[in-house]
N, C-alpha and C positions, 0 to 999 in steps of 0.2 A: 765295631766302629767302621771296618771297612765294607762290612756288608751293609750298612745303613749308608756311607758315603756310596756304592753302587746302587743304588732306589733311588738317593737323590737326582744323581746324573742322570741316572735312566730317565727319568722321571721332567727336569729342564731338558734332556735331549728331546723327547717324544713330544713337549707343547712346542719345544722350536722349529721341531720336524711338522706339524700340525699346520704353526703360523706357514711357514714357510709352501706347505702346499696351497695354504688359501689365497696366499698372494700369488702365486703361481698361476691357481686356478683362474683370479681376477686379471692376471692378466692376458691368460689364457682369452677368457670373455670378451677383454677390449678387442685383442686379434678378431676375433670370432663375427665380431659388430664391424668391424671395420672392414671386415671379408661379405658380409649379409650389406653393407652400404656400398661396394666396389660392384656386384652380381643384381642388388637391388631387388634378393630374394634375404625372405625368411626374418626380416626385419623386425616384426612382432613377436615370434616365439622368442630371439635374443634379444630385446628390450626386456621379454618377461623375467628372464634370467637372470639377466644383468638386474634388477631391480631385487630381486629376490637377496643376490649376495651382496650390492649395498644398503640392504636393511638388517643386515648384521652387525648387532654390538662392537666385532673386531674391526669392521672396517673402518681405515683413517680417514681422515676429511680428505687430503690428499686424494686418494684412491675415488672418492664419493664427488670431486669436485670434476674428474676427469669422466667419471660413470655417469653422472647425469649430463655432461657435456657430450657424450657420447650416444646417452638415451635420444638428446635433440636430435641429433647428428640423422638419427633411426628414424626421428620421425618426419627431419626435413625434407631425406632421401622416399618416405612414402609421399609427401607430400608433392613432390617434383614428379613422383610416375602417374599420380591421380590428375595432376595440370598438363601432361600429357596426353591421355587419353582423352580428357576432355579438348585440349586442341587440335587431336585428331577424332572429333566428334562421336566420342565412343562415350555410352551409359555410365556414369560415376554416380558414387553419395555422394552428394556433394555437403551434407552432414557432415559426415568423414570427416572429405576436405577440410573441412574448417576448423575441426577434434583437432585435425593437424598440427595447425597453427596453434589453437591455446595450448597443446603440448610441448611443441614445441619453448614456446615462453615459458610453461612451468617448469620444462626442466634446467635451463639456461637462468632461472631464478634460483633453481634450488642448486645447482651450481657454485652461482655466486655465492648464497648464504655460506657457504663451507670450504671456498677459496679464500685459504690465509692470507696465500700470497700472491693472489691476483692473477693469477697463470692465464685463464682459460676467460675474464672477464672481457677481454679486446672480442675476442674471439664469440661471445656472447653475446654482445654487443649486436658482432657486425649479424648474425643470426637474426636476429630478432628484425635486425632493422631490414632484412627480407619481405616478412611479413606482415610489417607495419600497418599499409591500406588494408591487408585481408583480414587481420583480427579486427578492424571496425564491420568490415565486411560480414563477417560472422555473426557480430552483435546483431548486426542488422536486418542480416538473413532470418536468425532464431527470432527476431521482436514480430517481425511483417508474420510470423508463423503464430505468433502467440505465445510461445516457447521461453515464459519469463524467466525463468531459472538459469535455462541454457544461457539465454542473452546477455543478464546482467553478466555471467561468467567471464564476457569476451570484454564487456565493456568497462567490467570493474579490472581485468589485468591491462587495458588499454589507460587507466586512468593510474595505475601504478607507476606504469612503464615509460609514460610520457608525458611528464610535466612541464616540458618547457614550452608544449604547442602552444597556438595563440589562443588565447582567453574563449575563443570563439568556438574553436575546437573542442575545447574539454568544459567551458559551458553546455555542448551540447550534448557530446556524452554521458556528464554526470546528469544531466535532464535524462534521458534516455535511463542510464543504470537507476535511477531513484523511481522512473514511472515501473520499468521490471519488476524493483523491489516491492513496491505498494501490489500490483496486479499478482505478482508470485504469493502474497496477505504476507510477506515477512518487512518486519518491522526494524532490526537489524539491517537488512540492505539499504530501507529507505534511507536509517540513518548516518548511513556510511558517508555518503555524496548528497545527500541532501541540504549542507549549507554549502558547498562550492557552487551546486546550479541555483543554488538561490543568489548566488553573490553573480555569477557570471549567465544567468540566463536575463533574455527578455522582461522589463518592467511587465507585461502584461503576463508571463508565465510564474511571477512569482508568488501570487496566491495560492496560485493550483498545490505548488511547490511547497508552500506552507502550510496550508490541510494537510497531505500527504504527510509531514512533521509532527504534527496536531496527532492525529490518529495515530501513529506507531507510539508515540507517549499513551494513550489509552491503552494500545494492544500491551504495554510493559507493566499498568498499574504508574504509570509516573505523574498522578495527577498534578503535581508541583509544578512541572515544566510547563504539563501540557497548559496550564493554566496560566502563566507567564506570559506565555506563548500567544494564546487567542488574546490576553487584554493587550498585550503590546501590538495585534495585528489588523485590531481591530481600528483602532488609531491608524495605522501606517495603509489599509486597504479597507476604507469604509464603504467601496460599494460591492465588498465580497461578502456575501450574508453568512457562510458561515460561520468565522469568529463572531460576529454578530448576536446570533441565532444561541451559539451554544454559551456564549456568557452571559445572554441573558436567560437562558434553562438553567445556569450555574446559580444566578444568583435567586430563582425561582424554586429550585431544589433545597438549598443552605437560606432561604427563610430571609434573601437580605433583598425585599422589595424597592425601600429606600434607595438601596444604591442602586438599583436598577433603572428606576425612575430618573434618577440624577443622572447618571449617565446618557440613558435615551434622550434627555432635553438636550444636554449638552452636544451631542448628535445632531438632534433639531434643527441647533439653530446654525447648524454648519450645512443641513440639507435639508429642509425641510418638503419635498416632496419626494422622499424615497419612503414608499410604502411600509416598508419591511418596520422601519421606526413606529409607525404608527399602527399595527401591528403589535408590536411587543408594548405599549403602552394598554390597547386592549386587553390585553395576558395577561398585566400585570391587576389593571382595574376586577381582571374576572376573578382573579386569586382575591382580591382582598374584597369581593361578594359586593362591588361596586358596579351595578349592571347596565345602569343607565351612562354611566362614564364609558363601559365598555362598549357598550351602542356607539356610542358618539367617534372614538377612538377607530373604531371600526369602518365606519362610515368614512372618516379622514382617509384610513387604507384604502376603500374603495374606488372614492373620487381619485385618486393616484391611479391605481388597478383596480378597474371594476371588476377582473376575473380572482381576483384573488383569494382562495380557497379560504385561504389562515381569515382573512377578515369575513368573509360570508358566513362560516364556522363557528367564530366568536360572535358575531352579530344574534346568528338566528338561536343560540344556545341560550344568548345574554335574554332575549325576550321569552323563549321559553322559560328559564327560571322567576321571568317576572308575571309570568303568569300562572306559574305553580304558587305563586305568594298572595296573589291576585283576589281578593275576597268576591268583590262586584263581578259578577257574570258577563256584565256588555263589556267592561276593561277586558277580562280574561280572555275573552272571544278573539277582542282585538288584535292581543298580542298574540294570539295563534296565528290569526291572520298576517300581519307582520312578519312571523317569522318565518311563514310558508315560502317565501318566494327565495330568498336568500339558501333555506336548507335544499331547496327543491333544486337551487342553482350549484350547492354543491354536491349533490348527487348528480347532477348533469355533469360538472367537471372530472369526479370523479367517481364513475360507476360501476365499480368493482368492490370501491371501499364500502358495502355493504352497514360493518360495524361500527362505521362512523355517522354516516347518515341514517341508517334503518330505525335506530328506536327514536328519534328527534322526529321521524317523519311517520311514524307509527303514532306519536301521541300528536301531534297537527293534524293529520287525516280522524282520528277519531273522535277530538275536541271540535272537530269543525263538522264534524258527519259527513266526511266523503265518502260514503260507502265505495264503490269500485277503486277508487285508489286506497283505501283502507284494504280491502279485501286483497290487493298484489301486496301492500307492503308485508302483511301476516303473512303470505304464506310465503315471503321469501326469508322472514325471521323465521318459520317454522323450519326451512332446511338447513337450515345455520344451527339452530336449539340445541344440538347434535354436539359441537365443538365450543359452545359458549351459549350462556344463559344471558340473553340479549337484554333482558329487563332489568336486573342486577347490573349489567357492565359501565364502571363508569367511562364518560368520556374523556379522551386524549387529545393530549395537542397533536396538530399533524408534523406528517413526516417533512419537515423541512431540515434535514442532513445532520439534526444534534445529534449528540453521542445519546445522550439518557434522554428518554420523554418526560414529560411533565404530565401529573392527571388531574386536570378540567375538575369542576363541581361535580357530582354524582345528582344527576338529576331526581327529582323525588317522583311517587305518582301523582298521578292525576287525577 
């Protein structure tokens, strides 16, 4: 019994003896930092230190609320010799710099989190409110570089840390943190600040702001929302095409024409000379093998915008199928001819898109016997044959910003 009561003692002595050196040792570290902040050397190898034994399971919040207040302290002090040297016009990162600052703030955060008792929160406070102007400064810096990542970093602890600015101020921010998040392609940032800059930005910045919303719902799989989303905005910003554009590829995809149609009228007669409408009644005509409606609908887009790709597109494809159907010879001629000038107009506009215009303008040129413009458009489908079998491909809708495309009639031969 007494030799089991001496293991015990031994035993509570040696973890007390243990505790007691590790507190010791921490506060050995505080002295240590607060000697590397007084000399304004060696600041970073004792931050790394210090960090290292507040990530241990024994340590109190107490201890951890004074050690990341401490960590600030390390990194205020580098950040006072770097705005020195630069006011005595000596070479800095000015990267750094600015690392400075949102360290500073993370650790004066993490701080707080594990101040029971509030000890070190004043003192937090007034830290931060240091560097105020320069962690916007930072965002600002990292955005002008392209550096979305780093940016939103500065902008999203700017929109933590200061909620009482005026509406104008953290409108502009969360604009900023939300354009980061989309250009960074994470869909989580956009959606962190992306209903504050929609509530506090500019009426005119609010669409942009709400695509950006739109899209991170696709990047998650959340078709529900995203679908909420574009019918509700399409209403609230009718002349931003893409809610537009992509509920009526929604309702083109899921088979529901009818309400495509009803909606587009109802559009109509609230606008009736904005192209884009007249347009999606075209798309809708060509899906349901309605081609001379299509023409017509098309035409309406035109006299609107006569450059306009989507109706030139629908036009000359709508005649070419009616002349794949075409028994009479002089008809069929005709409609070749008709549709010549339209596709030839979007190969003009767009002359790279090859696999849009090439086979529509391969069988015009040979139904009509253009020999030399027949003889360029082969062999520019001959260099293509390679990556796509150009005579099989069928036609797409064009890229006007939906999520999914839509595929046009497959044309037949000729």
């Amino acid at each position: 019994m007494i030799r089991l009561f001496l293991i015990s003692f031994l035993l509570i002595f040696s973890a007390s003896s243990v505790e007691a050196k590790k507190k010791v040792t921490l506060k050995k570290r505080f002295k240590e930092a607060h000697l590397a902040i007084k000399n304004s050397s060696g600041q970073e190898n004792i931050e790394r230190i210090l960090i290292d034994s507040l990530s241990r399971p024994t340590t109190t919040k107490k201890s951890k609320a004074e050690g990341y207040h401490i960590c600030a302290l390390l990194q205020n002090n580098l950040n006072e010799g770097l705005n020195m040297k630069a006011y005595l016009k000596q070479n800095i990162d000015t990267l750094k710099l600015y690392q400075t600052i949102l360290k500073v703030y993370g650790y004066t955060l993490q701080s707080d989190s594990v101040d029971e008792k509030k000890k070190f929160e004043n003192k937090n406070i007034r830290l931060r409110s240091l560097h105020r102007e320069n962690l916007l400064g930072g965002g600002i810096y990292n955005l002008r570089k392209n550096n979305w990542e780093e940016a939103f970093k500065y902008f999203d602890m700017f929109l933590k840390t200061h909620t009482t600015d005026l509406d104008s101020v953290l409108g502009r921010v969360s604009y900023w943190a939300t354009v980061c998040g989309m250009n960074a392609n994470s869909a989580e940032k956009v959606l962190k600040h992306v209903d504050q800059a929609v509530s506090l930005s500019k009426k005119e910045d609010r669409p942009a702001l709400l695509e950006y919303k739109a899209r991170s719902y696709i990047q998650l799989g959340d078709s529900v929302s995203w679908l909420k989303l574009i019918e509700e905005s399409v209403d609230t910003y009718p002349g931003y095409n893409y809610f537009f554009l992509n509920l009526m590829d929604y309702y083109m995809r899921h088979g529901q024409i009818e309400r495509g149609l009803l909606r587009t009228d109802s559009l109509l007669r609230t606008d009736a000379d904005r192209a884009v409408y007249w347009f999606a009644l075209s798309m809708f005509a060509l899906e349901q093998n309605d081609y001379e409606k299509c023409i017509s609908m098309s035409e309406e887009c035109l006299l609107r915008e006569p450059n306009n790709i989507d109706g030139l597109y629908n036009k000359g494809i709508s005649l070419l199928n009616l002349a794949l159907t075409e028994t009479n010879a002089a008809k069929r001629r005709q409609y070749y001819r008709r549709a010549l000038e339209p596709m030839e107009k979007v190969r003009e506009l767009s002359p790279d898109n090859i696999q849009r215009w090439g086979n529509p303008l391969y069988r015009i040129y040979l139904n009509l016997n253009m020999g030399g413009k027949f003889e360029e458009i082969d062999a520019l489908l001959d260099k293509i044959q390679k990556n796509d079998t150009q005579s099989n491909s069928p036609v797409h809708v064009p890229n006007t910003g939906k999520e999914v495309g839509t595929t046009y009639k497959r044309l037949g031969s000729s």
